[in-house]
C-alpha positions in Angstrom: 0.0 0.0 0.0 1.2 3.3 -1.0 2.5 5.8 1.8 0.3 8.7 3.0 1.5 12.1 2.9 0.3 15.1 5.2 2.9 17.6 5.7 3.3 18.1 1.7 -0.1 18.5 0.7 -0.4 21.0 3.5 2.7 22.9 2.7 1.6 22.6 -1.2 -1.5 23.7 -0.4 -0.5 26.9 1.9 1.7 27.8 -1.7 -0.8 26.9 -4.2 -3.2 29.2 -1.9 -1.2 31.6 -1.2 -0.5 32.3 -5.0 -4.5 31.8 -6.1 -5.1 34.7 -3.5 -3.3 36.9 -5.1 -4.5 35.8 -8.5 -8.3 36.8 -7.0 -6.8 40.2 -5.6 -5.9 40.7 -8.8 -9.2 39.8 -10.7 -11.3 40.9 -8.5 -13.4 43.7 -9.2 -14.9 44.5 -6.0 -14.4 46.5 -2.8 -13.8 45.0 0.9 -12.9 41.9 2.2 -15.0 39.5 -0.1 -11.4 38.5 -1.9 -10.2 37.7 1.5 -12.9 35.3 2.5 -12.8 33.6 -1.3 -9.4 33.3 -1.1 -9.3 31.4 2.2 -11.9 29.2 0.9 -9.5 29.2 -1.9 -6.5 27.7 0.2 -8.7 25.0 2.0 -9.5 23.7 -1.5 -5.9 24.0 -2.7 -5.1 22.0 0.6 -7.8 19.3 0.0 -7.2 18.8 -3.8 -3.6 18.8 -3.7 -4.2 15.8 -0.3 -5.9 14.3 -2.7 -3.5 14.3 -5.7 -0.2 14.0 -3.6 -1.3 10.6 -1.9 -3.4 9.5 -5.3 -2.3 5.8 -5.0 -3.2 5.7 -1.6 -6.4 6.8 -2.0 -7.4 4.9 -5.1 -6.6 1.9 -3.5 -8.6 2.4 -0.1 -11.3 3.8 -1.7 -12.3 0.5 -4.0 -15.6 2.1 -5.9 -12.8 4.6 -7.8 -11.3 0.8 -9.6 -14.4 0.3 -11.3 -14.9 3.5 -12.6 -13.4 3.2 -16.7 -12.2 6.3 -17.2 -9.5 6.7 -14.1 -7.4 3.3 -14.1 -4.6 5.4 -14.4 -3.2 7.4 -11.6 -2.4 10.6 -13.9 -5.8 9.9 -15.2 -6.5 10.4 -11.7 -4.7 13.3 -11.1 -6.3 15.0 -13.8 -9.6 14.6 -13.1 -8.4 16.3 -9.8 -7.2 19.2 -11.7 -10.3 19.5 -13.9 -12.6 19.9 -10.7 -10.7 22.6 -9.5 -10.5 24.1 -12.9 -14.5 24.0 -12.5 -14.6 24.7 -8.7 -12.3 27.7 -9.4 -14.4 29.4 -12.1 -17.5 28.5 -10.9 -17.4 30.1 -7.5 -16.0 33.3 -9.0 -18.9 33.4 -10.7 -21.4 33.0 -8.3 -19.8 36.2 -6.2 -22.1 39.1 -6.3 -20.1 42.5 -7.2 -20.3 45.4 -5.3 -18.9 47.8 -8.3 -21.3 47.6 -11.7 -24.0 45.5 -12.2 -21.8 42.6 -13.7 -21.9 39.1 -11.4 -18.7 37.7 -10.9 -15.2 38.7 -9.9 -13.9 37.9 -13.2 -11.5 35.6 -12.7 -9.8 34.5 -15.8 -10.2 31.0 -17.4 -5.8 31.2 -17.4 -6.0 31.7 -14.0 -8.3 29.0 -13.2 -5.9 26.3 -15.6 -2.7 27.1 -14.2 -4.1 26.6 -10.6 -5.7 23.5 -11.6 -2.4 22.4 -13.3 -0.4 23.6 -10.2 -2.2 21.2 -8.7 -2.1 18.2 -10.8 1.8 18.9 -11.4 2.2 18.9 -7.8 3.4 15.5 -6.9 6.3 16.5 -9.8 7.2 19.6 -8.1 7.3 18.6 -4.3 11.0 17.1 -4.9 11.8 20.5 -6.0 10.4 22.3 -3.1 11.5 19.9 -0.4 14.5 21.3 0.1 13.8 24.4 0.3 11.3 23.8 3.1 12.7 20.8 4.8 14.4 23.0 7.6 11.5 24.6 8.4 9.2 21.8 8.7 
């Protein structure tokens, strides 16, 4: 059985976050603290998803209904499917946001920004031995 990993995800996660709050600062197109509170909600996804994609094997195997699903025999299959939900999850709950500036809906968060956060994610069991390192001494 594969090992399970839970100081990664959550340092991956924290990074992945970290960088899709700013992406929302940035896009966002409303006054307050509503990119605050998105953006935390942001970083508890990124922490989950990545959990999920970091310890993939693990998960795949424990959870037996996932084997007899067609599409996802693969890991990276897997992983990808990972990456589309957030894709999804990303967009969609920028979209549901209600604007305080105009009458648009939505804090207009790009489709870009919304793919390379889901690929962040998906790429994230390549890049951990990368950011290892850099992180072991303080973790």
């Amino acid at each position: 059985m594969a090992e399970l990993m839970i100081i990664p995800p959550l340092v991956m996660g924290a990074i992945i976050g970290l960088y899709e709050l700013f992406l929302i600062h940035r896009d966002e197109n409303f006054r307050g603290s509503h990119w605050f509170t998105h953006g935390l909600h942001a970083v508890g996804w990124a922490m989950a998803a990545i959990f999920v994609v970091m310890n993939a094997e693990f998960i795949y195997s424990s959870l037996t209904f996932l084997q007899s699903i067609p599409f996802i025999k693969n890991i990276l299959v897997f992983r990808i499917a990972i990456g589309l939900v957030t894709v999804i999850k990303v967009h969609s709950a920028s979209a549901v946001v209600k604007t305080t500036v105009g009458s648009s809906k939505g804090m207009k968060e790009t489709w870009l920004h919304s793919l390379i956060v889901g690929s962040l994610i998906v790429l994230t069991p390549y890049i951990w031995p990368f950011i290892a390192p850099l992180v072991g001494n303080y973790i």
